[in-house]
C-alpha positions as CSV (number, residue, x, y, z in Angstrom):
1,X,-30.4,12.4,52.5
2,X,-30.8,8.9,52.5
3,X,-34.0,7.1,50.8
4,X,-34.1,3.3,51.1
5,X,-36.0,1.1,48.8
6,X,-36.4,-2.8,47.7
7,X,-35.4,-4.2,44.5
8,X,-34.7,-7.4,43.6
9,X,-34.1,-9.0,47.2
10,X,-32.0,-5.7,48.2
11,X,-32.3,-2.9,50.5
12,X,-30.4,0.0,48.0
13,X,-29.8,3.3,49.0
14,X,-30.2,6.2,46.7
15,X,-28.0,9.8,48.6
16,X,-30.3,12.8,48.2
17,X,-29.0,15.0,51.0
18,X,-31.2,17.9,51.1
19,X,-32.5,20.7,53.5
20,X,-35.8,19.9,55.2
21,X,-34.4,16.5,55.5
22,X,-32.3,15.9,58.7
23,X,-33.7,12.8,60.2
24,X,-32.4,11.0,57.6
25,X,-29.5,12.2,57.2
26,X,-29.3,12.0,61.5
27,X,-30.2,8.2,61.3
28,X,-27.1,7.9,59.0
29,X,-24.6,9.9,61.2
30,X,-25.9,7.7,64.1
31,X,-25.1,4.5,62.2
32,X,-21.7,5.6,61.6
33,X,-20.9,6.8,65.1
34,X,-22.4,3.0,66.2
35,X,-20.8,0.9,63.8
36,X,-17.5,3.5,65.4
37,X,-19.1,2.3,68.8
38,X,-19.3,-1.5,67.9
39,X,-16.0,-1.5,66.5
40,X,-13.6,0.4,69.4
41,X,-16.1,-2.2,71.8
42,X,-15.2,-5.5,69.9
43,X,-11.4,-4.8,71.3
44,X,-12.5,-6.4,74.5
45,X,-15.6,-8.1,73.9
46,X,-14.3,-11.0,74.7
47,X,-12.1,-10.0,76.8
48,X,-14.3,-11.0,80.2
49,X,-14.5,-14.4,78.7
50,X,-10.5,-15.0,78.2
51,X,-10.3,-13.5,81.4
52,X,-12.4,-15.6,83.8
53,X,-11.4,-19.1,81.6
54,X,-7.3,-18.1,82.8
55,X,-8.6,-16.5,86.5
56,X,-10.3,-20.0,86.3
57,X,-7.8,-22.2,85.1
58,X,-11.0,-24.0,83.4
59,X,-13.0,-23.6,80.0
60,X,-16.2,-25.4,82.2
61,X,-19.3,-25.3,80.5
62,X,-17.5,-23.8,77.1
63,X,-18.3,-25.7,74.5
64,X,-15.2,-25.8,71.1
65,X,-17.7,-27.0,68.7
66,X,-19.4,-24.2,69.1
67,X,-16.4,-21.7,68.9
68,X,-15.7,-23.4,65.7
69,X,-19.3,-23.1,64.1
70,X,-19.0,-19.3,65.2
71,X,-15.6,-18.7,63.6
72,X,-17.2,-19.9,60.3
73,X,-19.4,-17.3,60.8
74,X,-17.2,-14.4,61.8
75,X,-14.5,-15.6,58.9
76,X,-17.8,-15.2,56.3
77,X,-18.2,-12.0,57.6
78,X,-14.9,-10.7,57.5
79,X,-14.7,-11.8,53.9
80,X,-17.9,-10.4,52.5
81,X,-17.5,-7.2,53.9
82,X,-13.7,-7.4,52.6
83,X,-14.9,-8.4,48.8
84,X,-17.9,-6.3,48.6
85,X,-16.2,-3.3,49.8
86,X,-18.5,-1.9,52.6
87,X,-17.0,0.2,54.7
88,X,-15.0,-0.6,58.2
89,X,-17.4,0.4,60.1
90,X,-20.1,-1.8,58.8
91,X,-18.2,-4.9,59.9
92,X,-14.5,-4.2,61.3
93,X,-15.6,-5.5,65.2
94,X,-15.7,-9.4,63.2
95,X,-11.6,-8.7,62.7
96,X,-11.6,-8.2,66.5
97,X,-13.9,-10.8,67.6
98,X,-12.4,-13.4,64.8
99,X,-9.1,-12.8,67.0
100,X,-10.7,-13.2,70.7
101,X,-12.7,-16.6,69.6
102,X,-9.3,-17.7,68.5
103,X,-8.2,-17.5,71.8
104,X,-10.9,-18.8,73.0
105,X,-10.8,-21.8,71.2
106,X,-7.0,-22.5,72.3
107,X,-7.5,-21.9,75.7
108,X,-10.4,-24.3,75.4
109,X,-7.8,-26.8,74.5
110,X,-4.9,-25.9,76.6
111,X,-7.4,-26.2,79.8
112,X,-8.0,-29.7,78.8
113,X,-5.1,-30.5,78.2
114,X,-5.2,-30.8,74.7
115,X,-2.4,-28.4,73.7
116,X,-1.0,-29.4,71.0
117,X,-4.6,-29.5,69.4
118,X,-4.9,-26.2,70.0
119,X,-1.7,-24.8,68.3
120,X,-3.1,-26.8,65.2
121,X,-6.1,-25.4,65.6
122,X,-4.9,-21.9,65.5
123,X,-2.4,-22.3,62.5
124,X,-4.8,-24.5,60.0
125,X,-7.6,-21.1,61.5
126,X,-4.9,-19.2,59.9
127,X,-3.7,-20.9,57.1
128,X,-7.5,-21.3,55.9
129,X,-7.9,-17.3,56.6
130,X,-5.6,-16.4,54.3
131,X,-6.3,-18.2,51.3
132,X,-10.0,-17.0,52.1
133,X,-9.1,-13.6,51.5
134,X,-6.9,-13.9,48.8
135,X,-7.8,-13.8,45.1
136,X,-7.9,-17.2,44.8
137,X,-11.1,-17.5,46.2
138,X,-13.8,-16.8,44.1
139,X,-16.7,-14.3,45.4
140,X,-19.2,-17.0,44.8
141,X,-18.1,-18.7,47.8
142,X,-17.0,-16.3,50.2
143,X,-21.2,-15.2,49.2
144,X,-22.1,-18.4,50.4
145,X,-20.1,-18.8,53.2
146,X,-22.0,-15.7,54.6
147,X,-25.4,-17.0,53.3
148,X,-24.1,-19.7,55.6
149,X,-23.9,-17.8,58.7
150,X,-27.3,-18.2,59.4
151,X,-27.4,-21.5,60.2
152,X,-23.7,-21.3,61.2
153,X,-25.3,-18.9,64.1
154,X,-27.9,-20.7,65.0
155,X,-26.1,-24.2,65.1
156,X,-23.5,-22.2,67.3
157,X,-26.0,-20.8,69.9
158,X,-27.9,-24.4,69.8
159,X,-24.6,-26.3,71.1
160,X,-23.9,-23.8,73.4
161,X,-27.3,-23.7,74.9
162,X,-27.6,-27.6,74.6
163,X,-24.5,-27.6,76.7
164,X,-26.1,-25.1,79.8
165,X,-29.1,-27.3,79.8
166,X,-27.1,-30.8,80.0
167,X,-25.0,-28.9,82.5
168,X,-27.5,-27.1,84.6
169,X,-25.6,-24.4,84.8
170,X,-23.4,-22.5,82.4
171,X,-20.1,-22.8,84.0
172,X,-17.2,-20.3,82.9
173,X,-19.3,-18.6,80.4
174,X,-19.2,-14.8,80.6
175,X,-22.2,-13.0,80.9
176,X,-20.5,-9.8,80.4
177,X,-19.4,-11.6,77.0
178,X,-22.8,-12.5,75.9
179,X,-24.5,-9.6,76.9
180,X,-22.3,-7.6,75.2
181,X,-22.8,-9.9,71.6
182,X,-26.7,-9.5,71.9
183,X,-26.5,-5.9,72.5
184,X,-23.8,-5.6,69.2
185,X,-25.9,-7.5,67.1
186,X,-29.1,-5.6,68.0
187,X,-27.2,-2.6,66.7
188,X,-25.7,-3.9,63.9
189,X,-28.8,-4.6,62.5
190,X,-29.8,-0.8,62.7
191,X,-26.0,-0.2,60.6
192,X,-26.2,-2.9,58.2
193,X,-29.3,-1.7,57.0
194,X,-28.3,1.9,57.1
195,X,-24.4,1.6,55.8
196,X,-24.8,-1.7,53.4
197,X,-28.3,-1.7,52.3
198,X,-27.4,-5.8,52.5
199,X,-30.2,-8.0,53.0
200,X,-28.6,-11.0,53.4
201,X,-26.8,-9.4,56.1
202,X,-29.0,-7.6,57.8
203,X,-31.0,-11.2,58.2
204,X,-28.0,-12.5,59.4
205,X,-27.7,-10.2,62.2
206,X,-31.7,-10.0,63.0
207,X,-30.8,-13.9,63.3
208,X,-27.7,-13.4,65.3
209,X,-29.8,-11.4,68.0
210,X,-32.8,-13.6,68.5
211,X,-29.9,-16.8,68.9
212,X,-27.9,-14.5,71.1
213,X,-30.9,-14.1,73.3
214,X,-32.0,-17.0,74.1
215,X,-28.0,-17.4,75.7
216,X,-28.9,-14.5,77.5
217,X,-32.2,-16.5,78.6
218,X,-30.2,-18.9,80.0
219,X,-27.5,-16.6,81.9
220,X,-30.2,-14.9,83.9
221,X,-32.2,-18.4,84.7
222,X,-29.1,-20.3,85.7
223,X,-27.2,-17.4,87.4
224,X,-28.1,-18.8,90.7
225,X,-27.4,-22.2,90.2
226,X,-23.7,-21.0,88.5
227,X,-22.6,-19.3,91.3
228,X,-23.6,-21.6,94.1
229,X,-21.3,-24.4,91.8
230,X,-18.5,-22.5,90.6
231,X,-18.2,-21.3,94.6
232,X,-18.3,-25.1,95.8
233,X,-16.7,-27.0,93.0
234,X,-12.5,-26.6,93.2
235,X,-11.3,-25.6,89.7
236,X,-8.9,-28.9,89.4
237,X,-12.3,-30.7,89.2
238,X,-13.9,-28.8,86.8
239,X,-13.7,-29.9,83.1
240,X,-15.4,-29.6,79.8
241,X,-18.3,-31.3,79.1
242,X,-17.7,-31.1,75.2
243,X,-14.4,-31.0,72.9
């Protein structure tokens, strides 16, 4: 079984599988088979997103600051579940989503008709990826780029959500998309705590959901006034309010 306990700032686990003792060893089966479930889901969470900005021909209402502040956060991710080890399952959806915000962020650009920014964009994304996870990088800062993600998050969801309010509305933002990121990061806090035993992340994520939900605040009290504008307004007028 699985007994959890707190010592020095950490959530540790100590494995004492034993009979009489199945709900805990149920809680950990059911983080794996989620943190499966998060992962095989992050192949297309953003997929509504990239879909609607092409079917659009307009990143309206996206903001690329914000894409950028959340790729700082998904990078830290990627590399502090890399360098500490934990397993795949406990953050291999960021690999995916790292991917789909890249796209984001291009088509962002290539909607504004900024292309060649966005082909920078992508390859200095890359270039800085890889010498990330490469052993050239000390661990000291790939731990503080996640200690980062906190306020990476939350600056992230606060441009974004500036952005609805200046624009009354919130334009080509997917609501599948965000949904979808609230309802991952409610999970993941259940996982991390179960497959890491990582405070610093699980904060992260507990973060990540109450950001997360205040986007989802806005979908819902905007969705009328969204529809009505992206049904009147013709796509060759619509442009992004922030670069």
């Amino acid at each position: 079984m699985w007994s959890w306990r707190w010592s020095d700032g950490s959530i540790r686990q100590s494995p004492r599988c034993q009979r009489g003792q199945t709900g805990a060893c149920f809680k950990t089966l059911l983080s794996k088979v989620l943190g499966t479930a998060i992962i095989l889901g992050s192949l297309m969470v953003k997929l509504p997103q990239i879909v609607k900005v092409i079917a659009a021909k307009s990143a309206e209402g996206l903001s690329f600051p914000s894409v950028l502040v959340e790729l700082l956060a998904i990078t830290g991710s990627i590399a502090y579940g890399i360098k500490n080890s934990f397993p795949f399952s406990a953050w291999g959806e960021a690999l995916f989503v790292m991917v789909q915000t890249v796209i984001v962020g291009f088509l962002i650009q290539f909607y504004t008709k900024r292309t060649a920014k966005g082909v920078v964009f992508v390859l200095v994304y890359l270039g800085l990826l890889f010498l990330l996870l490469s052993p050239l990088t000390p661990s000291s800062v790939v731990t503080t780029m996640q200690a980062s993600n906190m306020p990476a998050v939350i600056v992230s969801r606060i441009i974004q959500g500036v952005t609805n309010f200046r624009n009354g509305h919130t334009g080509q933002l997917s609501a599948m998309t965000v949904f979808i990121l609230f309802a991952g990061s409610l999970v993941r806090v259940f996982t991390s705590v179960q497959e890491t035993g990582d405070t610093l992340l699980v904060v992260t994520y507990v973060v990540s959901v109450a950001c997360n939900l205040v986007i989802v605040v806005q979908i819902l009290y905007y969705w009328k006034r969204t529809q009505k504008i992206l049904n009147k307004v013709p796509d060759t007028e619509m442009t992004t309010v922030h670069e």
